[in-house]
C-alpha positions as CSV (number, residue, x, y, z in Angstrom):
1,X,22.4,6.4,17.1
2,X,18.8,7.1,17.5
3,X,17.9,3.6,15.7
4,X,20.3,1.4,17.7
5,X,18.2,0.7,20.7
6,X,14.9,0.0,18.7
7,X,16.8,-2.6,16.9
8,X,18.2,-4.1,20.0
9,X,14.5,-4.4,21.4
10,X,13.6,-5.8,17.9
11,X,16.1,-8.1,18.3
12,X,15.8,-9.0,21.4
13,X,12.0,-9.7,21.6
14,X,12.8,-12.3,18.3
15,X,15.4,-14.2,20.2
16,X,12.4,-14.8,22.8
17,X,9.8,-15.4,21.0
18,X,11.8,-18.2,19.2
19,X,12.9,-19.8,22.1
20,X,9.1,-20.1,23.2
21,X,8.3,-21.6,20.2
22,X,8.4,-24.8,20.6
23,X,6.1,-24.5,23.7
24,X,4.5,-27.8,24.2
25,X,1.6,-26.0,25.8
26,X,0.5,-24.1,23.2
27,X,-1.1,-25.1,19.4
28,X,0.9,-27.4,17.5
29,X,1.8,-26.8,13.7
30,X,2.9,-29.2,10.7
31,X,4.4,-26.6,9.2
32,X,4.2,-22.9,10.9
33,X,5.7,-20.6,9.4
34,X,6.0,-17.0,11.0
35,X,7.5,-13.3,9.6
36,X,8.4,-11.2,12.3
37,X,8.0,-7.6,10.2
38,X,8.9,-4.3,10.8
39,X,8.3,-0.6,10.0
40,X,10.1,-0.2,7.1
41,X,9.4,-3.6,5.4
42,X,12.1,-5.7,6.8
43,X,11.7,-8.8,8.1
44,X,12.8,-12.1,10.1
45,X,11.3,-15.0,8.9
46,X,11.6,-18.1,11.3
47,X,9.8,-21.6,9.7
48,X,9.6,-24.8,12.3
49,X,8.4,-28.2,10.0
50,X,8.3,-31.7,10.0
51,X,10.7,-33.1,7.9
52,X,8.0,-34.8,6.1
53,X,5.7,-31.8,5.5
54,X,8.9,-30.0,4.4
55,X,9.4,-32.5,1.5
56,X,6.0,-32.7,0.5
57,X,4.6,-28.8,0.7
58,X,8.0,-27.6,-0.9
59,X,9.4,-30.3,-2.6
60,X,13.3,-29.9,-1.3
61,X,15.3,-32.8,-1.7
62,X,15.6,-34.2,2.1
63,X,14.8,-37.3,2.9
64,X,11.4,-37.2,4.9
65,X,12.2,-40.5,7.0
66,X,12.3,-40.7,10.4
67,X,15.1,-43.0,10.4
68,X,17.2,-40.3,8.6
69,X,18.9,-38.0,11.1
70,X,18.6,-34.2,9.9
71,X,21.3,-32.9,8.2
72,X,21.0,-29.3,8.9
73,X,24.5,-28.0,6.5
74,X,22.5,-29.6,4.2
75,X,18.8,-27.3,4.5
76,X,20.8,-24.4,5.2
77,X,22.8,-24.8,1.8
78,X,19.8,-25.6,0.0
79,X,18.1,-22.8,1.5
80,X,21.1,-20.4,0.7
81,X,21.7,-21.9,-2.7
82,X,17.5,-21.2,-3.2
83,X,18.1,-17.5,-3.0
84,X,17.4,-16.7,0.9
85,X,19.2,-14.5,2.9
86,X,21.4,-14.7,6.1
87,X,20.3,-18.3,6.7
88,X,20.3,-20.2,10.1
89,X,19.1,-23.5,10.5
90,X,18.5,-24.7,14.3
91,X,18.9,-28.2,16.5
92,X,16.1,-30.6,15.3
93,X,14.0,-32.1,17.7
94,X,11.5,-35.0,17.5
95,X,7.6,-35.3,17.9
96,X,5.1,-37.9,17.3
97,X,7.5,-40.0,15.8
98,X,8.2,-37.1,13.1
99,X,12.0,-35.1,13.0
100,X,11.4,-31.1,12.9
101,X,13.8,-28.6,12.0
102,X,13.5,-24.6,12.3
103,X,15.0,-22.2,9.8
104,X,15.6,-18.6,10.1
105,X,16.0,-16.3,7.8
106,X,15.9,-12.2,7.6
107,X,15.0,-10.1,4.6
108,X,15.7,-6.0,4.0
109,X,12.1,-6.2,2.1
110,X,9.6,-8.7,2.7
111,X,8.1,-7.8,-0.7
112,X,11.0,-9.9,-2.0
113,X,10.5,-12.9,0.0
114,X,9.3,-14.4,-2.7
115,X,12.6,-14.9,-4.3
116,X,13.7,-17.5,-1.9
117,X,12.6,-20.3,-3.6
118,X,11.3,-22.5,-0.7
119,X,9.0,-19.2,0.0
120,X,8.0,-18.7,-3.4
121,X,4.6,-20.6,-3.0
122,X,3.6,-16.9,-1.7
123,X,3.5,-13.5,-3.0
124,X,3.7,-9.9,-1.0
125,X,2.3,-6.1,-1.0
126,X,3.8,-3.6,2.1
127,X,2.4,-0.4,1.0
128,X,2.6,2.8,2.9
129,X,-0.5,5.3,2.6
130,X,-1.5,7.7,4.7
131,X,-0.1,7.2,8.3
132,X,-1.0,3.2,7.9
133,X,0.9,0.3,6.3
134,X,-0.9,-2.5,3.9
135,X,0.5,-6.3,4.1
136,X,-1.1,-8.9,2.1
137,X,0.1,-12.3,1.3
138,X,-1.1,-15.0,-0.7
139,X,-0.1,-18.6,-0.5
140,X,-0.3,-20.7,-3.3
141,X,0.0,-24.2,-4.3
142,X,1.9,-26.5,-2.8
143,X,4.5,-29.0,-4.2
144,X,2.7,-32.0,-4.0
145,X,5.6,-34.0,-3.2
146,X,4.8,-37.8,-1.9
147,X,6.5,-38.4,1.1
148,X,5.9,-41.7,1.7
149,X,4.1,-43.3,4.9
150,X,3.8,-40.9,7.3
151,X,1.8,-41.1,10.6
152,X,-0.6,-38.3,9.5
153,X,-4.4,-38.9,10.9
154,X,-5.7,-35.4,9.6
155,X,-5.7,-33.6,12.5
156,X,-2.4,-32.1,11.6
157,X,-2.6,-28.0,10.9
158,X,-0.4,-25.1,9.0
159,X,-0.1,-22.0,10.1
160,X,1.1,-18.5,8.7
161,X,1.8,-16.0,11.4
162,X,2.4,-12.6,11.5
163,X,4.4,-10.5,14.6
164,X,3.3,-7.2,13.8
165,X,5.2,-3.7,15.3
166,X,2.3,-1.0,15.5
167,X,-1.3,-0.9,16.5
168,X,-3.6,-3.3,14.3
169,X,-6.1,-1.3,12.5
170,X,-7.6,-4.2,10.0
171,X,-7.1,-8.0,10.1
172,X,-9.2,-11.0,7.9
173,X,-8.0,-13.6,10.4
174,X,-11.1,-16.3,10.6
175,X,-11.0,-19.5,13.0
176,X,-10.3,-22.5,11.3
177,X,-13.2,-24.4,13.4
178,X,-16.2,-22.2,12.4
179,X,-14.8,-19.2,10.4
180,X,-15.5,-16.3,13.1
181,X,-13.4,-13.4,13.5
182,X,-10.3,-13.9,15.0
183,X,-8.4,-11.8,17.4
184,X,-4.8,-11.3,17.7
185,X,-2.6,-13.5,20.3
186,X,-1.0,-11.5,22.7
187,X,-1.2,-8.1,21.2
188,X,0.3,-8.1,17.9
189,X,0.5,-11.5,16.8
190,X,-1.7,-13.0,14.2
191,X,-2.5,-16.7,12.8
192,X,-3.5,-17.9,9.8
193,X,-4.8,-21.9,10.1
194,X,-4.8,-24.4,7.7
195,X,-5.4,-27.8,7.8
196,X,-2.2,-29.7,6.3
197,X,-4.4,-31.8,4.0
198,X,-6.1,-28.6,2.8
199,X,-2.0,-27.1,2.2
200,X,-1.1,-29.9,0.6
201,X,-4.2,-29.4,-2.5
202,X,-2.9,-26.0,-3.1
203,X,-6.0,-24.2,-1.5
204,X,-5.2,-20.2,-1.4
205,X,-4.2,-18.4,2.1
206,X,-4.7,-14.9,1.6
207,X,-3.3,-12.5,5.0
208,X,-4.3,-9.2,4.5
209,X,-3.6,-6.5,7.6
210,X,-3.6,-2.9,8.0
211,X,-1.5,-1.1,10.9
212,X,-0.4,1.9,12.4
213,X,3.3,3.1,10.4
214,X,4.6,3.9,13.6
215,X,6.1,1.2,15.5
216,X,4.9,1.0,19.8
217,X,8.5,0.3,20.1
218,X,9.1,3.8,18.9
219,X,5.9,5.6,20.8
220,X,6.9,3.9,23.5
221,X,10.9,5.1,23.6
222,X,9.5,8.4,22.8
223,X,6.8,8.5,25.8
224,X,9.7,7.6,27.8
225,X,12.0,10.0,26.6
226,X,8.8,12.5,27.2
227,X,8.7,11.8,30.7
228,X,12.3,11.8,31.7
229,X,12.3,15.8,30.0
230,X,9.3,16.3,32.0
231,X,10.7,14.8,35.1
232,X,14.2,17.2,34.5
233,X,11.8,19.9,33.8
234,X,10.3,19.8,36.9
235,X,13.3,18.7,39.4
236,X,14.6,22.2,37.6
237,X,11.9,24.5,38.4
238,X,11.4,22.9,42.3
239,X,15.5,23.9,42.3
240,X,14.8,27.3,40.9
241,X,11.9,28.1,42.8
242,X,13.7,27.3,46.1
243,X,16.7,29.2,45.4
244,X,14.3,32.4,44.7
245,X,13.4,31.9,47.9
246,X,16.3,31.1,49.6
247,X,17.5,35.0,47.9
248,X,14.4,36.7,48.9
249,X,14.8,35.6,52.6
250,X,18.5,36.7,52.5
251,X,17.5,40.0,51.2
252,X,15.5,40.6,54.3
């Protein structure tokens, strides 16, 4: 029972932060794609691409056309059929003349993400060592897959993001535009930039983070919890103390 709300929260902040993912305010991605990960090494992995970079950095068979509406029964069976789990495939949407799709996915171990085909271009570690939890990820080559003319002037960008549940204790995220440190994006979130030409020549990503193994969702239901049994605690002795009183006056 204990686990429910946690995974309610979980849930709940997902759902949010994948309906503000297509904000038009914020950086703009080829390809993104983003593993919300948890605790114990399970995962929700949401991808938003153009249906052009989706055909070219993993080689699926959909037509990368823009005159070619999306068939989403058709990524989400190729997605299942590829060896990912509990897939979901969203309503495409259009921009700069390019169609983009988002597909969700979860795993119960993202150390086996890389049995879903269309993710296998990456390999994973989630190791547990003292109090802390290592995640590394390496992407490799692309599938080089030609898709045709497609309104790309260079400016275009990848990214590999991670949602993280506990305190960051070591990152190696670097900005793409002069390789400085990076910090992480509203707390817990980190991004890993790639220019789409750069993806699409196979050149290595490598993600490597250290965190707390205790989740803040879970310190923070427990400070919670801590304060309501302090806050009994006390509303009890104020009662306790006043009826002593009230008997020691009526004793008089």
């Amino acid at each position: 029972m204990r686990a429910w709300p946690a995974k309610a929260a979980a849930g709940l902040l997902l759902l949010v932060a994948v309906a503000g993912c297509r904000n038009p305010l914020g950086r703009q991605y080829e390809y993104e794609e983003q593993i919300y990960l948890r605790v114990d090494g399970s995962a929700s992995v949401v991808i938003d691409t153009s249906m052009p970079a989706l055909y070219a950095l993993r080689g699926l068979p959909v037509d990368p056309s823009f005159r070619t509406p999306v068939d989403r029964d058709q990524i989400r069976r190729l997605y299942s059929t590829a060896g990912c789990d509990d897939v979901r495939v969203g309503q495409p949407w259009i921009r700069k003349g390019r169609r983009f799709i988002q597909i969700r996915l979860q795993t119960r171990d993202v150390t086996r993400l890389s049995s879903c085909r269309p993710l296998s271009w990456s390999t994973y570690t989630f190791e547990k060592s003292d109090g802390a939890i290592r995640f590394e990820q390496t992407v490799g080559a692309a599938a080089k897959q030609d898709p045709g003319a497609v309104r790309w002037d260079g400016s275009e960008l990848v990214a590999f993001k991670l949602h993280l549940p506990s305190r960051i204790l070591y990152h190696n995220v670097r900005n793409l535009e002069d390789g400085s440190v990076g910090s992480p994006d509203r707390g817990n979130i980190l991004t890993w930039e790639q220019r789409l030409a750069d993806r699409r020549t196979g050149q290595a990503v490598h993600l490597d983070v250290r965190m707390d193994a205790q989740s803040i969702l879970y310190r923070t239901l427990w400070l919670f919890a801590g304060a309501f049994v302090a806050a009994l605690a006390l509303v009890a002795t104020l009662v306790w103390i006043t009826i002593r009183r009230a008997r020691r006056t009526s004793t008089k």
